[in-house]
C-alpha positions as CSV (number, residue, x, y, z in Angstrom):
1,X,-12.4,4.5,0.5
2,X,-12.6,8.3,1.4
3,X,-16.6,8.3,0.6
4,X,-16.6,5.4,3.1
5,X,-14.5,7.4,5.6
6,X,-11.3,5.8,5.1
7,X,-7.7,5.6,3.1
8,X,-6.3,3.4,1.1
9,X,-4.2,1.5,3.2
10,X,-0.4,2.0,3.9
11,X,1.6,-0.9,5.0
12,X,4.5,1.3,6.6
13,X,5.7,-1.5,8.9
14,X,6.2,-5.4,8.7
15,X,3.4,-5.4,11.5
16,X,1.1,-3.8,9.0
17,X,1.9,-5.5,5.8
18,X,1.1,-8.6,7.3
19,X,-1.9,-7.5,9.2
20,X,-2.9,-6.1,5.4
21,X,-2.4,-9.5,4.1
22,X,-3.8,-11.3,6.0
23,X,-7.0,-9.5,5.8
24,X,-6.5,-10.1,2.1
25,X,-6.5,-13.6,1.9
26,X,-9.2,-14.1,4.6
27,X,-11.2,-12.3,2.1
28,X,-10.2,-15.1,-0.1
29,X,-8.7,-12.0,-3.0
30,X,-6.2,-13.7,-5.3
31,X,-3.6,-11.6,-7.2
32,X,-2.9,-7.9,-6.7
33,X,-4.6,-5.6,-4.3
34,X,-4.2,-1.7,-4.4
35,X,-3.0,0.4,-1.8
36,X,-1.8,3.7,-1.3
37,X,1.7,4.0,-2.5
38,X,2.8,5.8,-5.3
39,X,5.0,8.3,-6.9
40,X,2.9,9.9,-9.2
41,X,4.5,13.5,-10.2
42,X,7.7,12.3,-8.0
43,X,9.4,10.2,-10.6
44,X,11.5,7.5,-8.1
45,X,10.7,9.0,-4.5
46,X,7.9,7.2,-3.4
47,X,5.5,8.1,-0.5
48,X,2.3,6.6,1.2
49,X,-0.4,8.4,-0.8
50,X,-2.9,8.4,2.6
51,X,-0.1,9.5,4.9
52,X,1.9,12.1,2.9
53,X,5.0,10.2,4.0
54,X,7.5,8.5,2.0
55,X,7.9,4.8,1.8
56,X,10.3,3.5,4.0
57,X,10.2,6.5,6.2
58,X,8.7,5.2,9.5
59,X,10.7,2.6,10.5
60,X,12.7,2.2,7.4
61,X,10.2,-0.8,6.3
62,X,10.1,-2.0,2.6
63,X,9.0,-5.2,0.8
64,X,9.3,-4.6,-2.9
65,X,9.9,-7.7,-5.3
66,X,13.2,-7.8,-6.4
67,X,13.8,-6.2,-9.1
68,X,11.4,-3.5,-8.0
69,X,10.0,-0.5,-8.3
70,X,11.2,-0.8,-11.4
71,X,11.4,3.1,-12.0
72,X,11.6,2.6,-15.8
73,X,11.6,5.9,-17.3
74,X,8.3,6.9,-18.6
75,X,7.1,3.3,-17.8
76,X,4.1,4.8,-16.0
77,X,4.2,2.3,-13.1
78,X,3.4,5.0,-10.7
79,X,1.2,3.1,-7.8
80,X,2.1,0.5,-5.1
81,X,0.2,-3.2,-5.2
82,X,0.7,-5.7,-2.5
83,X,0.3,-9.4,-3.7
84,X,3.0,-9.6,-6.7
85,X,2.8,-13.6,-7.6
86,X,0.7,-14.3,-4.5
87,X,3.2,-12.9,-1.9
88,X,2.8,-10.2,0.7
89,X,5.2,-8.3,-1.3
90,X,5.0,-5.3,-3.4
91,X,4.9,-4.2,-6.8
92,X,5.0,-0.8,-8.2
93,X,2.0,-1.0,-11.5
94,X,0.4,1.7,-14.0
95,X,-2.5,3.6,-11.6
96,X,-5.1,2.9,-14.9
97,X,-4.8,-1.1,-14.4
98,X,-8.0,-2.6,-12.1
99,X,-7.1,-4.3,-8.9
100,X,-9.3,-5.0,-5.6
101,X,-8.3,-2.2,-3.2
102,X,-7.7,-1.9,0.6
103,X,-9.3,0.7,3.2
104,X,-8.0,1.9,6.5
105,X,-10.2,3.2,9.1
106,X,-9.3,5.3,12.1
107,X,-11.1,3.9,15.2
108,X,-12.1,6.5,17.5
109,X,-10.1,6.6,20.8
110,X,-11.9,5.5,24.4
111,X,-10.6,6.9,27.3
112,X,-12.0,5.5,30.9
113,X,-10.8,7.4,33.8
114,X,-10.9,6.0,37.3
């Protein structure tokens, strides 16, 4: 993403989850889909990679799987994947596995005076 000029995405509100999913499934992607939550080095406290803000921060918006994160001990699932069993829910996986991924780009700002 960053050598395009763009994040991986974070879904920190239900208005952006399902904006992320739906882009997902218009690009007719099946299964698990990267994005850019994790807590890498910060065993249990999870943040928004792209953002360097924790999960659940902004408006207090989550949509893990039940039953997840798991935050098994040494289980390595460190990173955040949207699309567990074909929902627009989360799941927390090992960073190594190979998923699709999706970017976020900034679009600049217009301004028109009058």
């Amino acid at each position: 993403c960053i050598m395009n000029g763009g994040y991986l995405a974070a879904t920190q509100t239900a208005f952006q989850n399902s904006e992320v999913w739906s882009v997902i499934r218009k690009a007719g992607v099946t299964g698990e889909v990267w994005v850019s939550g994790t807590q890498l080095g910060l065993q249990g406290s999870w943040i928004w990679l792209s953002r360097n803000t924790p999960v659940g921060r902004m408006s207090g918006y989550t949509n893990w799987y039940p039953g997840k994160p798991s935050n098994a001990a040494n289980s390595g699932d460190n990173c955040l994947t949207i699309g567990v069993f074909n929902t627009a829910m989360w799941n927390d996986r090992q960073c190594t596995r190979e998923y699709p991924y999706v970017c976020e780009y900034y679009a600049p700002y217009s301004y028109s005076f009058g």
